[in-house]
Each structure stands twice: as C-alpha cells, then as structure tokens.
C-alpha positions in Angstrom: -24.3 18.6 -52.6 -24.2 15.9 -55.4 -24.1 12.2 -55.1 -22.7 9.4 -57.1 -25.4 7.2 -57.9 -25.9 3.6 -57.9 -24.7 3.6 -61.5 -21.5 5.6 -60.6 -23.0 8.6 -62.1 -23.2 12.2 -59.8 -26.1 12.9 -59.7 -28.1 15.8 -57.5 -29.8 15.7 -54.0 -33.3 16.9 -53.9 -32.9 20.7 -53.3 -29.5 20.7 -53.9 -27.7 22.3 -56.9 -28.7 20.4 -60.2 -25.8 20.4 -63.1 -25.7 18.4 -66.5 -22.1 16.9 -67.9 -22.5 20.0 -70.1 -23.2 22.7 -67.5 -20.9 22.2 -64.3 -20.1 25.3 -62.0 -17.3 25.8 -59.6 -20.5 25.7 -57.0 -21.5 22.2 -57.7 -17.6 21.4 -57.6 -17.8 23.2 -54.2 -20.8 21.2 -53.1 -20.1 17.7 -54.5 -16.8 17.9 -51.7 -18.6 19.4 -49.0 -15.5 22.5 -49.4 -18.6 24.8 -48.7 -18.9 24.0 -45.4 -15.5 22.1 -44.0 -14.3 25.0 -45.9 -15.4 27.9 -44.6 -13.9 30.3 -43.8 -10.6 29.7 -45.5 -11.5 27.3 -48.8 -13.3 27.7 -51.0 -13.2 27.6 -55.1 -13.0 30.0 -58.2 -14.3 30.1 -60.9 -11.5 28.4 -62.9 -12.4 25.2 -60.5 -9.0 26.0 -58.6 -9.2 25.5 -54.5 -8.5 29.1 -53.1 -7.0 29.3 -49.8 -8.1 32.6 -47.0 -5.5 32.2 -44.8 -6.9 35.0 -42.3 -10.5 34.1 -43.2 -13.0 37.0 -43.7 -10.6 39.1 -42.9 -9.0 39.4 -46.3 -6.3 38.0 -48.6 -6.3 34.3 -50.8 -4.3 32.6 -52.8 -4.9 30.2 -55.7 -3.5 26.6 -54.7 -2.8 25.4 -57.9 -0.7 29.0 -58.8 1.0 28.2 -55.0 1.7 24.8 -55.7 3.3 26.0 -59.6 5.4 28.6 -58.0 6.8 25.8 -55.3 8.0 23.4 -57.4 9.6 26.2 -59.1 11.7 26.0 -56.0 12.3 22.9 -56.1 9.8 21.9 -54.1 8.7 18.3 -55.5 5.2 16.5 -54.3 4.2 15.4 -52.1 4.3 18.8 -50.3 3.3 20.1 -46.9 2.1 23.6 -47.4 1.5 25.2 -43.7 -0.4 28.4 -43.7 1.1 30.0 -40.5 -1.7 33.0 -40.6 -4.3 30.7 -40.5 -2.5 29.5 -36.8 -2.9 32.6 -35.7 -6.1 33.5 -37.0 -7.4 30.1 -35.2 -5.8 31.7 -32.2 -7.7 34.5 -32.5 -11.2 33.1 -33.0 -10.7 31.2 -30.1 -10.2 33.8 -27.5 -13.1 36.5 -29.4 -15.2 33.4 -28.3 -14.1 33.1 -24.5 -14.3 37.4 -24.5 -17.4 37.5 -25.9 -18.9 34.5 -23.5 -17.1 36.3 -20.7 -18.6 39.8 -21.5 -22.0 38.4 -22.0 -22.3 36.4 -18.8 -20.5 39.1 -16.6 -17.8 36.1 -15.5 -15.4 37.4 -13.6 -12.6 35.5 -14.5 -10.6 35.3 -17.6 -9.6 33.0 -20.5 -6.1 31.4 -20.6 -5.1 28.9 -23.4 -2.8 26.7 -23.6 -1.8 24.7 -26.8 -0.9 20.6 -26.5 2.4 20.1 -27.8 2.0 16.5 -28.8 -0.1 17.8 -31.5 2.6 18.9 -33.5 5.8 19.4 -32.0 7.3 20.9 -35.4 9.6 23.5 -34.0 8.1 26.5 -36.9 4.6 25.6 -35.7 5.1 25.3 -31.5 7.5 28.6 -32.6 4.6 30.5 -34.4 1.9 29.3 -31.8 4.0 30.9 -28.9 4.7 34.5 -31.0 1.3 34.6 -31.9 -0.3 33.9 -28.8 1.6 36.7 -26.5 -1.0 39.1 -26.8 -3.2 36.4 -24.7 -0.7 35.0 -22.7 -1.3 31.7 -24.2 0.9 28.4 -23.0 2.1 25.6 -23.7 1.3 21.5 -22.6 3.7 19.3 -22.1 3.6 15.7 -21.6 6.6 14.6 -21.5 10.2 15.3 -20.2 11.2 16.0 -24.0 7.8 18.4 -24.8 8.4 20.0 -21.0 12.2 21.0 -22.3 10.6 22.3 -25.5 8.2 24.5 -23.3 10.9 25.8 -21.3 12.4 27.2 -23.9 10.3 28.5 -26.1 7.7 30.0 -23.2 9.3 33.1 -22.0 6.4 34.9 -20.7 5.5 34.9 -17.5 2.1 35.0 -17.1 1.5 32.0 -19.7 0.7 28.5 -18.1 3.0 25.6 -18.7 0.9 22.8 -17.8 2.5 19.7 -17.3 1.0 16.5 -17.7 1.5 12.6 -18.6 4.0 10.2 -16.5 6.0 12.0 -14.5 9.3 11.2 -13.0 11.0 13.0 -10.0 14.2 14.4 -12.8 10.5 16.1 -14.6 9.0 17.2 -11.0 12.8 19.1 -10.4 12.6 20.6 -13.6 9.4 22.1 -12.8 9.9 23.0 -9.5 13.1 24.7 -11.2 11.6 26.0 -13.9 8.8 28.2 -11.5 12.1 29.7 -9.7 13.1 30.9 -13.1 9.9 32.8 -13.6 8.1 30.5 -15.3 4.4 29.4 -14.2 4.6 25.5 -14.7 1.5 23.8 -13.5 2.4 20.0 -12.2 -0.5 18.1 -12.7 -1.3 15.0 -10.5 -2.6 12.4 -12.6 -1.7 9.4 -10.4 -1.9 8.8 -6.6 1.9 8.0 -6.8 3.3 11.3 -7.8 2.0 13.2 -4.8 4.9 11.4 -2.7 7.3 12.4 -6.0 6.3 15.7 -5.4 6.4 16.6 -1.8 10.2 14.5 -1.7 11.3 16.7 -4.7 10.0 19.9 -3.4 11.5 19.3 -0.1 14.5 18.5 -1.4 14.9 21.9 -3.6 13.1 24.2 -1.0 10.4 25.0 -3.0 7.6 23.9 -4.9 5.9 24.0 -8.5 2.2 25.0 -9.0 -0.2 21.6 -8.4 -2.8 20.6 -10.3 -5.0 17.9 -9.8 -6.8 16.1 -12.6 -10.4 14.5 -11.8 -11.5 11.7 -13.0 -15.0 12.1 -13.9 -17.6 9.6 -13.9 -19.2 11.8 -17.0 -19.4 9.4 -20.1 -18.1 10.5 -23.5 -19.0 9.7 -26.8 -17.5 9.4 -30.2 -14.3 7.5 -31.2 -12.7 8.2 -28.0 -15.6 8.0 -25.9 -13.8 5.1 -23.7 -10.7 6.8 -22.8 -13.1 8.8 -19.8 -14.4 7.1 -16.8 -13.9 4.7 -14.3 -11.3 3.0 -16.6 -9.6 6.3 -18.2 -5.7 5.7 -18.5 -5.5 9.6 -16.2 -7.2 10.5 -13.7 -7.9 10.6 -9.8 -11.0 9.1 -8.5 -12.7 11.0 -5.6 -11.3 9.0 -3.0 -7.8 9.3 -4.4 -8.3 12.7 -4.7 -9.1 13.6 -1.3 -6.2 11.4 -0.1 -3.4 13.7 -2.1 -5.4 16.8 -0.6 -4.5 15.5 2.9 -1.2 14.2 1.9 -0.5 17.7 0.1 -2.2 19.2 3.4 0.5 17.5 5.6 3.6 18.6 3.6 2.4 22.1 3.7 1.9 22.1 -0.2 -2.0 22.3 -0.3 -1.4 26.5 -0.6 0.0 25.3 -4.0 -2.8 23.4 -5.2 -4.3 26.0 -7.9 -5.7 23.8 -10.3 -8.0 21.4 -10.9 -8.0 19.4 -14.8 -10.3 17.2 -16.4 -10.4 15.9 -19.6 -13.2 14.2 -21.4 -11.6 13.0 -25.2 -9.9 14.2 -27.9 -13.1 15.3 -30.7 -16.1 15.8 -28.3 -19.2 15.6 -30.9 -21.6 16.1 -28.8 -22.4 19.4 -26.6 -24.3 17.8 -23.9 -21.3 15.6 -22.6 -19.1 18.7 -22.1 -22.1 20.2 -20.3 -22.4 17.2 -17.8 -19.0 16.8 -17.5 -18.7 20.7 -16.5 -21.0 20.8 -14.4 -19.7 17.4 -11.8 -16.3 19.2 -12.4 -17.5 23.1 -11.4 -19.1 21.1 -8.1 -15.3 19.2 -7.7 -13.9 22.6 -7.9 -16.1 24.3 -5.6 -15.2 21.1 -2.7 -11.6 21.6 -3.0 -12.3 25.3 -2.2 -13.7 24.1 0.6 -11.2 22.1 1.6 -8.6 24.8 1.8 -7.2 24.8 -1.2 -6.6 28.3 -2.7 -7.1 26.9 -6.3 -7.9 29.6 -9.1 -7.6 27.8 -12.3 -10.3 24.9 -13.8 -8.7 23.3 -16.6 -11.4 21.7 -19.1 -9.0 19.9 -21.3 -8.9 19.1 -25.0 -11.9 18.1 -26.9 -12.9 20.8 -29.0 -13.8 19.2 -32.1 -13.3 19.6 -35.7 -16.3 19.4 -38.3 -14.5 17.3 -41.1 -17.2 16.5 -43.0 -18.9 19.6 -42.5 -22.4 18.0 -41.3 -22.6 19.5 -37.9 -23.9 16.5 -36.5 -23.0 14.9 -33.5 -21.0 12.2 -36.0 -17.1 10.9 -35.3 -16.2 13.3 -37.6 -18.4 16.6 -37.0 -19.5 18.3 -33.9 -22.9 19.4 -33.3 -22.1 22.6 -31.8 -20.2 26.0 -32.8 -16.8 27.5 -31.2 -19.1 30.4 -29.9 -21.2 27.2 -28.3 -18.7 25.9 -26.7 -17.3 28.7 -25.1 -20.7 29.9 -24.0 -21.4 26.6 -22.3 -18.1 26.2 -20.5 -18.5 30.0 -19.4 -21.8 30.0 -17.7 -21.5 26.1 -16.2 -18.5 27.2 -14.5 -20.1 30.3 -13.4 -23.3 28.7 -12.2 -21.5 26.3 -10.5 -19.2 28.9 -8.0 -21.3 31.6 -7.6 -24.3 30.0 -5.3 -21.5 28.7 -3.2 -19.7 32.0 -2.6 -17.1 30.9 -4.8 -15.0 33.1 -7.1 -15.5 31.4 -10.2 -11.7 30.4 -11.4 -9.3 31.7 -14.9 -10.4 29.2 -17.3 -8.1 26.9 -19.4 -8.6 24.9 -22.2 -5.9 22.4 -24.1 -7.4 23.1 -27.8 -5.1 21.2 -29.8 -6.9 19.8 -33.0 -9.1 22.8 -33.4 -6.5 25.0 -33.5 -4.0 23.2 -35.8 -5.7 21.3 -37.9 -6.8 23.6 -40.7 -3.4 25.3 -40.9 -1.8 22.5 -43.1 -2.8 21.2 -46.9 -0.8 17.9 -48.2 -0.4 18.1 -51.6 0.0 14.9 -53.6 0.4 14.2 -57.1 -1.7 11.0 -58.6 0.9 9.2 -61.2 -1.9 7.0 -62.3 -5.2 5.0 -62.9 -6.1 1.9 -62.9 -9.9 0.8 -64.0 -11.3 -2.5 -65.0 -13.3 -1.8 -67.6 -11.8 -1.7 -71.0 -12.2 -1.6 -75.2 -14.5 -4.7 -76.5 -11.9 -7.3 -77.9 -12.3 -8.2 -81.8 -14.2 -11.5 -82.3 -11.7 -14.4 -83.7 -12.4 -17.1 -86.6 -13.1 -20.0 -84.3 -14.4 -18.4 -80.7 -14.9 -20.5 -78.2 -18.6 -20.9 -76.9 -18.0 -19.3 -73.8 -16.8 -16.6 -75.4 -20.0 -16.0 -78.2 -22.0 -15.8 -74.9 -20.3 -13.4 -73.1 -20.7 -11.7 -76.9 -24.1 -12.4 -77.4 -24.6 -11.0 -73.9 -22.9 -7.8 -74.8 -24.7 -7.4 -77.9 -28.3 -7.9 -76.1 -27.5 -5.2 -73.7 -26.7 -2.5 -76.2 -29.8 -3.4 -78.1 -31.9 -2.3 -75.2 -34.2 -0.9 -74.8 -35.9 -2.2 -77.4 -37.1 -4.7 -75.3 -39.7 -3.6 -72.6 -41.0 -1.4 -74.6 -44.5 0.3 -74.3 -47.6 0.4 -76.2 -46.4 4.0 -77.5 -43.0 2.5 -78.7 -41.0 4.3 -75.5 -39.1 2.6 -73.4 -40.3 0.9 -70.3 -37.1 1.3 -67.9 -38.5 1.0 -65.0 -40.1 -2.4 -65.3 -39.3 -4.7 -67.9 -36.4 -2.9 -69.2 -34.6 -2.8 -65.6 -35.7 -7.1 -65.5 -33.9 -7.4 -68.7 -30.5 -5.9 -67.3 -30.7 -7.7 -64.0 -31.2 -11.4 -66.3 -27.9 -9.9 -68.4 -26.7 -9.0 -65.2 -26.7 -13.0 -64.0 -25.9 -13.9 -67.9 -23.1 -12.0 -67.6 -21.2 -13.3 -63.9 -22.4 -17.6 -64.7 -20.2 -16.5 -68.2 -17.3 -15.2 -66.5 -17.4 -18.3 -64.0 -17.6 -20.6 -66.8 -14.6 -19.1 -68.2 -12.2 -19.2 -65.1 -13.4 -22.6 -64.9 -13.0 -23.7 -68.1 -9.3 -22.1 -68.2 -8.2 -24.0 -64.9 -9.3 -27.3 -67.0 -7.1 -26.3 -69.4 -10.0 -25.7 -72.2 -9.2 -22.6 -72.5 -5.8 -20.5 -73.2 -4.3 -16.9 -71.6 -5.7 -14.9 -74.5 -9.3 -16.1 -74.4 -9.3 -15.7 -70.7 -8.5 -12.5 -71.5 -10.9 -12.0 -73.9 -13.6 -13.2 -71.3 -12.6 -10.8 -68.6 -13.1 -7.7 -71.0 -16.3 -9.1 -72.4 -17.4 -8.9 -69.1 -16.2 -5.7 -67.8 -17.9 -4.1 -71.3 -21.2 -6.2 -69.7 -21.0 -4.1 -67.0 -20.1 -1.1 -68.2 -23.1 -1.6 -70.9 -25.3 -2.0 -68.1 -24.0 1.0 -66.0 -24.3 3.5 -69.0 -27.9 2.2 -69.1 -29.1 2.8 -65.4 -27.6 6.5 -65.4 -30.3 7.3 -67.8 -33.1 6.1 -65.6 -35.0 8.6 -63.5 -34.0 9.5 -60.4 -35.7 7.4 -57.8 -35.7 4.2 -60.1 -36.4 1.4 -58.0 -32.9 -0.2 -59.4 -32.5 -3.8 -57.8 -29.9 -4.4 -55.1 -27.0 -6.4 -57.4 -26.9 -3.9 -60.1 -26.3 -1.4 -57.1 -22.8 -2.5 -56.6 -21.2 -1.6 -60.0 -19.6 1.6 -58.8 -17.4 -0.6 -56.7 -17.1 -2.9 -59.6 -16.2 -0.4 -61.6 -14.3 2.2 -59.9 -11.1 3.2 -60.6 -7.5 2.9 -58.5 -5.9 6.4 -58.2 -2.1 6.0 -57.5 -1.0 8.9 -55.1 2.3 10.1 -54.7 2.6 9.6 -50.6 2.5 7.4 -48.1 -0.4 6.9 -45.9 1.2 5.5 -42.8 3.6 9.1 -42.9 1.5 11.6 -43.8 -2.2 10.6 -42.9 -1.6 7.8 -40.0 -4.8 8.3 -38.5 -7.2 7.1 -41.8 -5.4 3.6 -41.3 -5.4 3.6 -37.4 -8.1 4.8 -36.2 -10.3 5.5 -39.6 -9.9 9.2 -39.3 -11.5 11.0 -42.3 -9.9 13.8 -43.7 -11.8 15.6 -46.7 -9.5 14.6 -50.0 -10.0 16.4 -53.3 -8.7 17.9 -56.6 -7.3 20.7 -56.3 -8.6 22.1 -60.4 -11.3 21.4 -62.5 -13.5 21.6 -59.4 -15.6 23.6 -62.3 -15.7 20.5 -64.7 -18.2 17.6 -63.7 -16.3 14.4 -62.4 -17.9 11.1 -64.4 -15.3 8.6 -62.6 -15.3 7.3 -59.0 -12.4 5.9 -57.6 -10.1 5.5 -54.5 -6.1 6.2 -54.0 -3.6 3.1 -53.7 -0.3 4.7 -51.8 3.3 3.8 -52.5 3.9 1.4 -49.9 4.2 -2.4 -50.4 1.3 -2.9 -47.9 -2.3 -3.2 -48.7 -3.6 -0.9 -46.0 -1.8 1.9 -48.0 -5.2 3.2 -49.2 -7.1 6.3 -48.9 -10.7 4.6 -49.2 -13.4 6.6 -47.4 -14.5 9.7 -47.5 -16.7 12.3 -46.1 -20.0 12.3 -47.4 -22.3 14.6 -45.4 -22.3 12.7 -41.5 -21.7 9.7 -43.1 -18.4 7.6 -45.0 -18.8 6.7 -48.7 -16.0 4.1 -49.9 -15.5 5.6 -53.4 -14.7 9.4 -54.5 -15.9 11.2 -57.3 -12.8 12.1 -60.0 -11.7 13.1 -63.5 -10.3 11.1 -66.1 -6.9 11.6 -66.2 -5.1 13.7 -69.4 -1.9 13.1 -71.0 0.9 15.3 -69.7 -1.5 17.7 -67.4 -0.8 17.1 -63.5 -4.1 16.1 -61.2 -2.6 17.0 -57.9 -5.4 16.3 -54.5 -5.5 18.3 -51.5 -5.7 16.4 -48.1 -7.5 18.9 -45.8 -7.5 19.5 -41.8 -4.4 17.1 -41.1 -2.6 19.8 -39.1 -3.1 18.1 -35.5 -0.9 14.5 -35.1 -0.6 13.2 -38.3 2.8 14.8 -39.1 4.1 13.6 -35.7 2.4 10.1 -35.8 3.5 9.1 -39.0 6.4 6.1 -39.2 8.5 4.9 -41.5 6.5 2.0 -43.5 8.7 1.1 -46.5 11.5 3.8 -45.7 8.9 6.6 -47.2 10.1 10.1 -44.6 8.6 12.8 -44.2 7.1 14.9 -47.2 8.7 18.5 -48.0 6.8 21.3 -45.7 7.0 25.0 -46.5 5.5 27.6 -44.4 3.7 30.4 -46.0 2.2 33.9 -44.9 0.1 36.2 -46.8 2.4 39.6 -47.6 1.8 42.6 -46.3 1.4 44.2 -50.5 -0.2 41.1 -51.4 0.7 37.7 -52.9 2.9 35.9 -50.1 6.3 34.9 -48.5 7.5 32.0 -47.9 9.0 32.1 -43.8 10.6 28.5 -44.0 11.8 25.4 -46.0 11.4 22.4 -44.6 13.5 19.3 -46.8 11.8 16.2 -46.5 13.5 13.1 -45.2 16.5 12.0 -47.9 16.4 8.4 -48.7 20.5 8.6 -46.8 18.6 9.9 -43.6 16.0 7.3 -43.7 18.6 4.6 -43.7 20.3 6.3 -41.2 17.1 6.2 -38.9 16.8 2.3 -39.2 21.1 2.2 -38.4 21.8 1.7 -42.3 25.2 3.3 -42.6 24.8 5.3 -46.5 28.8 5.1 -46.4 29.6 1.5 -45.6 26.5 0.7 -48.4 28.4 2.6 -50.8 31.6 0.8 -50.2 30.0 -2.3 -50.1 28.5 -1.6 -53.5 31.7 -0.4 -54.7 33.8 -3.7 -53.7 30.8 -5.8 -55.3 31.3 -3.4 -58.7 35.0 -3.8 -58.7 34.6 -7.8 -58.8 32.1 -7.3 -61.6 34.9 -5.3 -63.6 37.4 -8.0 -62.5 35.0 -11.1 -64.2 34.1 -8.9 -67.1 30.2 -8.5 -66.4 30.6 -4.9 -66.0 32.6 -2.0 -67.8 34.6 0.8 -65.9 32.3 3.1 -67.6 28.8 1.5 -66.0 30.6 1.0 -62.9 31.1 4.7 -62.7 27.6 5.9 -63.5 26.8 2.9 -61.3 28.2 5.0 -58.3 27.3 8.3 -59.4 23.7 6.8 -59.2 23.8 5.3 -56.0 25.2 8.5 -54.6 22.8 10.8 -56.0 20.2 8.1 -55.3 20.8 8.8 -51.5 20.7 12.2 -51.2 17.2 12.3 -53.2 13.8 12.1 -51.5 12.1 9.2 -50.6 9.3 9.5 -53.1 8.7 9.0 -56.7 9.9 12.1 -58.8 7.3 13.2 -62.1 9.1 13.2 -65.4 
C-alpha cells in the first residue's frame, strides 16, 4: 500500500511495497488502490497495468477490462457503461450457501439454510431474472416490499419450496394477493411489522377462506452500529415491541391463525461492521423464538435479516465501510447462536433465512466512465515585463529564492540541511508567497492593478507552491514538515471531469457518503505523480466524487496520471451493484448509463446475454411530461418565423431540425470525439 504524501507525492508505508517513478509494478498499482484486497477474488491487475476481472473467482476464467471495454464500444456501446458480470451473481450465490452448509455440517444443526434476496436492491428485471435461475438449486426466494416488488416476486418465483417474504407497509389489496398467491402454490411469508396489520390480516383471510404464512418481525432492543446503527431499537421505523408482539399472538390466537404463525424476522441494519452486534442481537432473538414456541406457535423459520456487509475498502475493520468479520464468520455465528439458543429448551432449532442483499449484488457490477479532462492550478512561470509592478518582482523574487535552495541551510560539509533550516526557509517563502498574492487581489480591487498582472500574480504564486512542493518530496520520509506546507496536495490537486453523473449512477457517495473504491482501469503498472478528484456533469456542486477508500479510513484526494493527448483514461467504480442503479434520479435530465450483461463462454472469452440502452435524452423529457413532439413543432414554427424575417436560411433551418431530431434520440451524456 502506498500513500500520497504531504507533498502530493506516493510514497511507501513502512513494510509495504517500495517503487521509484522509474520502477513501478502492476503490484504497487495493485496496492496503492487497495484492488488486492476489495479485489479479491475477482480483481485484480496484469502486468500491462490493465484491471482483470474473475467473474467465477478461483474457479477459473478473466477477462481484461480495458480489451472488454474496447470491444463494447465497438458495439456501440458509448461511456459511461454498466458492465454486469452475471457469473459473478451466481458465484456470490454460491459462496453464500457453501458457508451456511459448511456451518451446518460442522455444528450438527439440524435445520437448513434458505436465502432469500431483497428486491429493492436492484429490481433490474436481467438481474432479479438471473438471481432466481441461479438460485434453484437452493431454493432461494425473493423479498418484497412493496405491492409493485411483491408482483415482481410472483412472477418470476415459480418454485415452490422458495420463500417469498413479504415485508414493508402493507395494505389489505397486498394481504389478498398473498393470501392468493399461497393458494397458487406459492410460499409467501406475510410479515407483521405493525400492530395494525394483524386486524388487516385476520379480516382479509376471513374474507377469502384462507390464510397466507405469518411472520412476525421483533423489534430488538440489541443496538447497532455503523451508518445505520439508528434504524434498530426502541425507535426503529419496523418492528413489534414485546408487548405488541404478544398482543398479535393472542389476537392471531383468537382468529384461529396462530397455526400460521411460522416465522419470526428481525433485522438489525443494512452493513453490520461489527460481529459482536449480530451475536447479541441473535442471541435475544433465538430466546424470542424459543417463547413463541411456547406460546403455541408452530413457527419453523428465524429470519436474521439483511446486514451482511461489504469490505469496500478492504481493511477488515469494524469501519462504515469494512466489516470485521468473514462470510464463513458470519454464518458460523448465526448457526450455533441459533442452535444454542433452542436446543436447552427442547426446541427444534428452526430453517434459517437471511435477506443478503448488498453482499450478494454488489460486486457483480463495474461503471465505466471516461474522464474528458483536467483541470489543475498550477501552471508555466509567466515572462517578466519592461515595467513590472512591485507586487509582481516579489512574487518573482520569491520564486527565484525557492529554486535557489538549498543553498541556504546548508551544513558544515556543504550538504543540505532539509530538515532544519532548509524546511524554515520554505515555510518563510511559504508566508512570502500567500501576503504576495493578498496584496495582489487587493491591489487589483483598487484598481492599481490590471486583468493581465492579476494574472500574472496568480501563476507566480501557483509556481511558489509548486517550487515548494517539488522540494519537500525530496525530504526523507518522516520529515518533521510543518502543518501549512502539509496542505499543498489540496492546493494543488487536480479536477478530473468524469463522463457521468453522480446523483444517477453513484447516489449513495452524495447521500449518505458511501465509498465505493474508484480507479484507472490501465497504467495501474506506471506510477501515478498527480492527485486529484472527479467534478461530474451536472450543474450542481455536490456532483463530485471526492473521497476515497484509503485503508479504514477516507482520504479527500486520489492518486492519478497525467492525462495524454488522444489516449482514453477510463475509471472503474467498484461494488455499486446493490441500490445505486435503482436510487439514482434524474438531476440535470442525466438517465441511466448503458448496461450490458456479460458471462464468461463456455470455450473461453465471453458473451454478451443482454443490451441494456441507456435513457435517450426524448425519454428523459418524457419522464418530467416534456412532450419530444410538441418541442419539435414548437421549434419548427419558431424556425419558420426566422426564415420569414430573414435571420435564417432554409438550408440551416433544415439541419436545424435534423439536429434537434437526432439530438433526442441520443444519450443523455457527452459523446468522445
């Protein structure tokens, strides 16, 4: 792992691995972006400095993202793209439940693992589609929560030993549909989550003659931690408290529904970081389940919920954005709580089911965007004029002084002393350097000084700073360099401009402050010497990708490659598969990106299984009730008054409208060339 340091040069971490601008592996490009171990198993880089993609992990097969990406837009496929690796879905899948079996076999539990994947977390009709094909060997199910996500479930689940768990608000035309749905083989799961659906129920399954499957979701008294630490508890949004929930046992007890009370559901956040909550929180919901056992209810399932977290910045700490425990962890733990929980009470420890929705989607997807440009402020030292203005000759002089180092501070022996005086001398240009500048924009609002020479002063400056910069990346490392001088990689850092929008594709890093590991995707084997963030299209100022993963920790500022003439330098925004595709809006009438779905081929290389066109700017106008049509006549009545006053020829009318047209049925973002 390498570090940008104070200076804004990378430089190693003790024990880490060391490189030189003029020896720079694909390793250190590996290591500088953490891909080594958010990576693994299905990124990683070769030794061109490409990102390599294992879409079935260890098990063999990978593909070169910068040949994919080639080949793509050779299908007219523009950036930003999508690129959904639907093997890596079912290899996710897969992991999951070897986990459970292997916690199941090693505890002797007698019960068994059933899935069932959140719909909310990407309701793309490909990815609920491939989830469902590739989880029949397990019997894996679906969540719904919502009348819209339940109709989805329905029909899409056709087996029927999968779980359809049904959750969120709930009104009786949902409770039917369930009740409904169970007659037609299905195996909904009706989950109370407030005290006033139990009356919804028992009215609609009287009504129909029959009854769904009831759950019950506890609200736990267990505290969570990490960003969504206060969505659990007393004030959780879902939930029954213990009192409430004894009340719908005896109101479900009454009807003559409590034989249909089969589950019980908790839920205890969305990223759980931490181990030990999900062990507390098992164990007061193993002792819940065991009670309503004892209550007469014939129960049989324990649903644990969502939670199980993603390690985006690969530090395995108990961070936002990392988890301090494995898959094979987690499944261990919720195994043998549950099972030390029944068995002393005679209990037969129940089929477990977990809502995994982030840790099973979120690698599967790679947004590809393409950065048009750069923006830095330092720049070339302006010639000196015939008459300069004061101000200006000490911003010079200033210059000059710090280039000249270090002969000042120098030892007895004639070396320089950079760690002492020479690092005082900087700092006093340092100050020199900012009361110059002031002076300047002062004396140019009092109208002593002209556009040019302000100017002039501003690059003076940024070549102060850039002077000073080029001289702190040859101290030593460890250099005790003074506080001020520590901010000139912001100072200096550059502006990326990325082909996307951030409020469509990656929602979450402006919301909540999600991070999401961002990097090149080439010349991972050629030493970055810029740092920089990425500006977005939209007219908005929050359209910024500005912090990023850096080892349990955020860093404001990336580490990048100076940009070349006519060659691409396309980024890769990693683990974005869970909500950000269905969360995204419409800021600045940006749609959605182009998606393709991709699977490894059975001879090698790959196919491509879908196209997915991203949003045209005609259907984006049509989302906000723009009518493209009456536009275009509206348009085309303005043009013919132009023609009628003489502004405009019949000619440029014409290619007028055959712009506008074309215009409309092209995306939404900014095509290259």
């Amino acid at each position: 792992m390498v570090l940008a340091d104070p200076t804004g040069t990378v430089r190693p971490r003790p024990g880490q691995p060391t490189a030189t601008a003029d020896a720079w592996s694909a390793a250190d490009g590996a290591a500088l972006y953490g891909l080594d171990r958010w990576g693994d198993p299905y990124f990683s880089v070769n030794d061109r400095g490409h990102v390599m993609v294992q879409p079935r992990g260890d098990h063999g097969g990978s593909l070169d993202l910068v040949e994919l990406v080639e080949q793509l837009q050779g299908r007219d496929l523009s950036l930003p793209l999508l690129i959904r690796f639907d093997d890596i879905l079912e290899d996710r899948l897969e992991r999951l439940h070897a986990a459970f079996a292997r916690a199941i076999a090693q505890y002797g539990y007698p019960g068994r693992y059933q899935g069932v994947f959140p719909v909310k977390c990407n309701q793309q009709r490909h990815v609920v589609e491939q989830l469902v094909e590739s989880g029949k060997r397990w019997h894996f199910g679906l969540e719904a929560g919502s009348k819209a996500e339940l109709l989805i479930a329905l029909s899409l689940l056709d087996d029927p030993e999968a779980l359809l768990i049904c959750n969120g608000y709930k009104d009786r035309r949902y409770i039917e549909t369930a009740i409904l749905a169970r007659q037609l083989g299905r195996q909904p799961v009706v989950v109370i989550e407030q005290a006033d659906e139990v009356p919804r129920i028992i009215a609609a399954s009287h009504a129909l003659g029959a009854a769904p499957l009831i759950g019950i979701r506890a609200k736990l008294a267990t505290r969570s931690t990490g960003r969504w630490g206060s969505s659990v508890g007393e004030r959780a949004k879902f939930g029954l408290s213990v009192p409430d929930l004894l009340a719908c046992v005896e109101a479900l007890d009454q009807a003559g529904l409590l034989g249909d009370l089969r589950l019980l559901h908790f839920h205890i956040g969305s990223q759980i970081n931490d181990i030990a909550v999900l062990k507390d929180a098992l164990q007061e919901a193993g002792r819940i389940y065991v009670e309503l056992t004892r209550l007469g209810a014939p129960m049989g399932y324990l649903d644990v919920g969502g939670g199980l977290a993603i390690d985006y910045d690969g530090s395995r700490t108990a961070t936002a954005a990392s988890r301090n425990y494995s898959l094979q962890n987690y499944a261990n733990d919720v195994v043998a709580t549950v099972r030390e929980c029944c068995e002393p009470h005679g209990v037969t420890p129940p089929s477990l089911v977990s809502e995994s929705g982030r840790a099973i989607a979120s690698h599967f997807s790679v947004l590809v965007f393409n950065v048009l440009g750069a923006a830095a402020l330092a720049g070339s030292v302006p010639e000196a004029g015939a008459e300069e203005a004061l101000i200006l000759r000490n911003l010079r002089d200033t210059l000059e002084t710090i280039e000249s180092w270090p002969a000042h501070g120098r030892r007895g022996d004639g070396t320089a002393d950079r760690a002492s005086g020479g690092l005082e001398h900087l700092q006093e240009a340092w100050n020199d350097a900012l009361k110059f500048r002031d002076d300047a924009l002062a004396a140019f609002r009092l109208g002593y000084l002209s556009l040019p020479e302000r100017g002039r002063a501003e690059q003076l400056t940024w070549a102060c700073c850039q002077a000073i910069a080029d001289h702190l990346a040859a101290l030593a490392e460890g250099a005790p360099v003074p506080e001020e001088l520590r901010a000139l990689p912001a100072v200096l850092a550059g502006t990326y401009y990325a082909n996307l929008s951030v409020f469509r594709s990656a929602p979450d890093t402006w919301a909540i402050d999600q991070l999401f590991p961002v990097l090149p995707l080439q010349r991972l084997h050629e030493r970055p010497l810029r740092l920089g963030s990425f500006a977005d299209l939209t007219c908005d100022s929050d359209g910024k990708l500005a912090r990023f993963i850096d080892r349990g920790q955020a860093k404001p500022l990336l580490e990048l490659h100076d940009l070349r003439p006519g060659e691409p330098y396309w980024m890769g925004l990693f683990l974005g598969g869970a909500y950000q595709e269905v969360m995204g809006n419409l800021h600045n009438l940006f749609g959605s990106t182009n998606a393709v779905h991709i699977r490894l081929a059975a001879g090698g290389g790959y196919q491509v299984d879908h196209v997915v066109r991203g949003d045209t700017n005609a259907e984006v106008l049509q989302a906000m009730e723009h009518d493209p049509d009456l536009l275009l006549e509206r348009l085309r009545v303005a043009s013919e008054a132009a023609i009628a006053s003489g502004r405009l020829g019949i000619g440029d009318a014409r290619r007028l409208m055959a712009h506008l047209r074309s215009s409309l049925e092209q995306t939404t973002y900014l095509e290259e060339g």
